[in-house]
N, C-alpha and C positions, 0 to 999 in steps of 0.2 A: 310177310312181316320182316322187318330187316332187322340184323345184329344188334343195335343200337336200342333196341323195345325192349328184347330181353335183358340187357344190361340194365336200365331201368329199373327191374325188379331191387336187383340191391340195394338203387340209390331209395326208390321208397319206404323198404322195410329198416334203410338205417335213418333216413332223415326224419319219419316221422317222429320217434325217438325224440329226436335231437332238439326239435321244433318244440313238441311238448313240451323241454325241460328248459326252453328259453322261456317257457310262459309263466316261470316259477318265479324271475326276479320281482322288486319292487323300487322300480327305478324312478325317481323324483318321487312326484306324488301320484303318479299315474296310475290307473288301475288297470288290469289284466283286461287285452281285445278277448280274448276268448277264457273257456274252462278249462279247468285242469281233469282228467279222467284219470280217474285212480283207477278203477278197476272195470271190464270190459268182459264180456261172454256173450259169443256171437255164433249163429250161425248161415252157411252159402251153400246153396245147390248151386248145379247149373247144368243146363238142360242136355238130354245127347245131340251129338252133333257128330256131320259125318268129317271123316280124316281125309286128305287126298294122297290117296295111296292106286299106284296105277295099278289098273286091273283087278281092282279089289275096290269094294266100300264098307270100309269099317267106321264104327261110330267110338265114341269116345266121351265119358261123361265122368264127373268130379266131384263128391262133398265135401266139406272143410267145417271143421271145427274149432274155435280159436277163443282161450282165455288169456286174461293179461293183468298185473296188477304193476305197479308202478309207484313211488313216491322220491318223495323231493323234498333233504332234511336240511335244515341251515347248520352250516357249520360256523357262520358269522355271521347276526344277521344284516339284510341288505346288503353283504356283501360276497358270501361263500357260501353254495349250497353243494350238497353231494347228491346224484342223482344215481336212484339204482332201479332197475326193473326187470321183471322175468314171465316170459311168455313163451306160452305151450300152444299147440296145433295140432292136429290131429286130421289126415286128409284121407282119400280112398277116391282110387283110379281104376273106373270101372270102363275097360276096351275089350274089341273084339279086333284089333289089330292083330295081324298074321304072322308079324316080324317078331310078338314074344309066345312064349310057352303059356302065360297064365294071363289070365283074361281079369283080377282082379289085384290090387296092390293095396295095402295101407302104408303109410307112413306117418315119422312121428317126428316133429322139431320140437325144440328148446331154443331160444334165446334169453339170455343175459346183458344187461347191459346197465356198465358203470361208466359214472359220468361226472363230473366234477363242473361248477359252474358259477363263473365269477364275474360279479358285476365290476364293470371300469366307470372311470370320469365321462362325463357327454354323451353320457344315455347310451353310452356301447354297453354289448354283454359278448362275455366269451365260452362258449360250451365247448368242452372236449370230452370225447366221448370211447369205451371200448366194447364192442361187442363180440364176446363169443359166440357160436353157432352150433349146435348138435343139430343133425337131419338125419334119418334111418329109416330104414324097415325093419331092424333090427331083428333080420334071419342068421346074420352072423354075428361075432363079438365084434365092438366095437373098434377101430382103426382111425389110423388121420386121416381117410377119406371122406369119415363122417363127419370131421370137425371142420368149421371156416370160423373164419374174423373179419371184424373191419374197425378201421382206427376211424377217426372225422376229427374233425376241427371246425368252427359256426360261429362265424361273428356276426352280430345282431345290432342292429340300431334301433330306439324308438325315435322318434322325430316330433312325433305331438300325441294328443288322446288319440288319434284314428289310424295311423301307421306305424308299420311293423316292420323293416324289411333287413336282410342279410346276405352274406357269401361265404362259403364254406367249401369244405372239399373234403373227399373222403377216399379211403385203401380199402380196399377189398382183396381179401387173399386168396381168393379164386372166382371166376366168372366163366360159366361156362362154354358162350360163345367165345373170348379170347385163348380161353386152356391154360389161365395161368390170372395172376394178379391185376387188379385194373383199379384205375386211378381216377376219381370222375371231378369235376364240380359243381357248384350247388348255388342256385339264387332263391331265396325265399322272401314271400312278400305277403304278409298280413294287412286286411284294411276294413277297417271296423265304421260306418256311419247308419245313427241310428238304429233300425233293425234288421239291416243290410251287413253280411258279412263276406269276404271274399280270402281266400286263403289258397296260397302255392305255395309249390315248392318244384319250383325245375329242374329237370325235363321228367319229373314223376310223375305229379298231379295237379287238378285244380279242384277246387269246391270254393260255390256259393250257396251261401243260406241266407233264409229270409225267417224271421220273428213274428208269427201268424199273432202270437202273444205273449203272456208271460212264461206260458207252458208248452207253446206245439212252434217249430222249427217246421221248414220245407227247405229244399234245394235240388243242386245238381252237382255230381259229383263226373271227371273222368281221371283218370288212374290206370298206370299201368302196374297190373297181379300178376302175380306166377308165384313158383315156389322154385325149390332144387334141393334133392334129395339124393343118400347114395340107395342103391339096391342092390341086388344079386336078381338076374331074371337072363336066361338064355334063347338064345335066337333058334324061331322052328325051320328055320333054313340053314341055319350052320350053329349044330349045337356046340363047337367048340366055341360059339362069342358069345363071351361071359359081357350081357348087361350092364354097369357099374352105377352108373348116375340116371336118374330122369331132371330133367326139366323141364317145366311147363310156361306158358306165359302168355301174356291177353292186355289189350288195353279195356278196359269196361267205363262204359257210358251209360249215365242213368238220375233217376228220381231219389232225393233219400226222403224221411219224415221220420221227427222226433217230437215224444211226446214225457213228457214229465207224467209220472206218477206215484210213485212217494218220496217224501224228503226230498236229496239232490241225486234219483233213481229215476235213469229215461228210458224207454221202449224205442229205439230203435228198429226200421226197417226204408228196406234199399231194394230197389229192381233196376233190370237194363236188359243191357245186348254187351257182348263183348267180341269184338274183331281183333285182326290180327293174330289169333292163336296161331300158338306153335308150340310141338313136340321135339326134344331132343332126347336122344339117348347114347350114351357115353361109354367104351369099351376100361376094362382096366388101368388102362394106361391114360385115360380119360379124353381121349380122342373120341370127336363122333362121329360115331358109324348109321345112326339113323335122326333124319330131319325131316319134319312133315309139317305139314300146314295143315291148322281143326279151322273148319268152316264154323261162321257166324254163329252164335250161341245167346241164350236167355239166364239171368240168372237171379237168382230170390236170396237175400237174406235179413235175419232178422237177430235181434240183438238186446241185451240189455248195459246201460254204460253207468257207471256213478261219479257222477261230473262235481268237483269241488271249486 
């Protein structure tokens, strides 16, 4: 898997945000291509899979727990809205990798994010957005290794009832394949016909869905996942190298299905495969001292979302 996938990860976990809260204007007459999701709880396994570690087979498996609630209040209408959201995770990394002391990890993120969002003349929209970051294991007190941010900016066009599309770019104040700040940009492109939907956001993700009816969604989703976390975990080969960061990360490919069942309350669930994993871990000075490739993986989750 190359540098460029896992950098990805960030642009995902900031742009969907960002994309959300462009779907809050009310430009001309037009109505919103997609819903708004207020509030989300979900859960991902994924299956063990072995690491490429020479001379050794170690396996390596992952659950993920993820709430999120989110809204989007006018501060003028049609024209100024303030956008704020905060979302919690909860992960556990269960390895038999030889390179750390302990075979089992939790971790725990927080995201924040404030957002301000103002409609212009000729169907443009301008989001700017700030996201703080908490990530830990939280074995020691907290430090700024725990903390990251990322600024963005997302300009948005609608052009008729079926299209949606923008460019953006975003700061990230740390990434851990560069070891330092990175700076990405962003095409996003919604398109709505009938009960056909298609939605991106590049080089993150794609999804397509189809409207079986008024109640059941089907599609296909690819996306690149990971996380990045700090820890404390030391090496059984040289107990003086103190652990510092994990990062993980995956493109996943797969089926979703949504299904309505009370009010504006859907049942979500998603499978695949996911390729290109990879393992990082990162000394205190945040240099990495361990890169592995996780061979091909399956993964299940399943969810409930309240879409407005």
């Amino acid at each position: 898997m190359s540098s460029y996938k896992l950098i990805t990860i960030f642009i995902c976990l900031v742009f969907n945000s960002i994309i959300i809260s462009g779907q809050t204007n009310e430009k001309n007459s037009y109505s919103r291509l997609v819903k708004f999701p207020v509030f989300n709880m979900n859960y991902r396994t994924y299956s063990n899979a072995k690491v490429d570690v020479k001379n050794m087979n170690p396996h390596y498996k992952v659950d993920e727990y993820n709430t999120a609630f989110q809204l989007a209040v006018p501060l003028k209408k049609k024209k100024t809205y303030l956008y704020n959201s905060i979302a919690y995770s909860y992960s556990k990394y269960s390895s038999d990798i030889n390179y750390l002391s302990n075979d089992s990890h939790k971790f725990y993120t927080v995201n924040f994010n404030i957002g301000l969002i103002k409609v212009l003349p000729k169907n443009w929209l301008l989001s700017t957005n700030f996201i703080p970051k908490i990530s830990s294991d939280f074995k020691e007190k907290l430090h700024s290794d725990d903390f990251t941010y990322n600024v963005s900016m997302l300009a948005q066009k609608r052009t008729n009832e079926k299209v949606e599309y923008g460019f953006g770019i975003s700061y990230s104040s740390y990434v851990s394949i560069t070891e330092g700040p990175f700076i990405s940009p962003l095409f996003q492109l919604t398109y709505k016909s009938n009960k056909h939907i298609l939605q991106m956001i590049l080089p993150s993700h794609i999804n397509y869905s189809y409207d079986l009816n008024t109640k059941t969604t089907v599609g296909m989703n690819i996306a690149v996942s990971g996380n990045i976390s700090n820890t404390l975990m030391r090496s059984n080969y040289s107990p003086q190298l103190e652990m510092n960061r994990i990062s993980e990360a995956g493109v996943s490919i797969g089926p979703e299905f949504q299904k309505k069942i009370w009010g504006d309350f859907y049942f979500n669930a998603n499978a695949g495969i996911t390729v290109g994993n990879r393992l990082l871990f990162q000394d205190n000075q945040l240099k990495t001292e361990v890169d592995v490739n996780v061979h091909q993986r399956f993964y299940l989750g399943l969810g409930i979302v309240l879409l407005k």
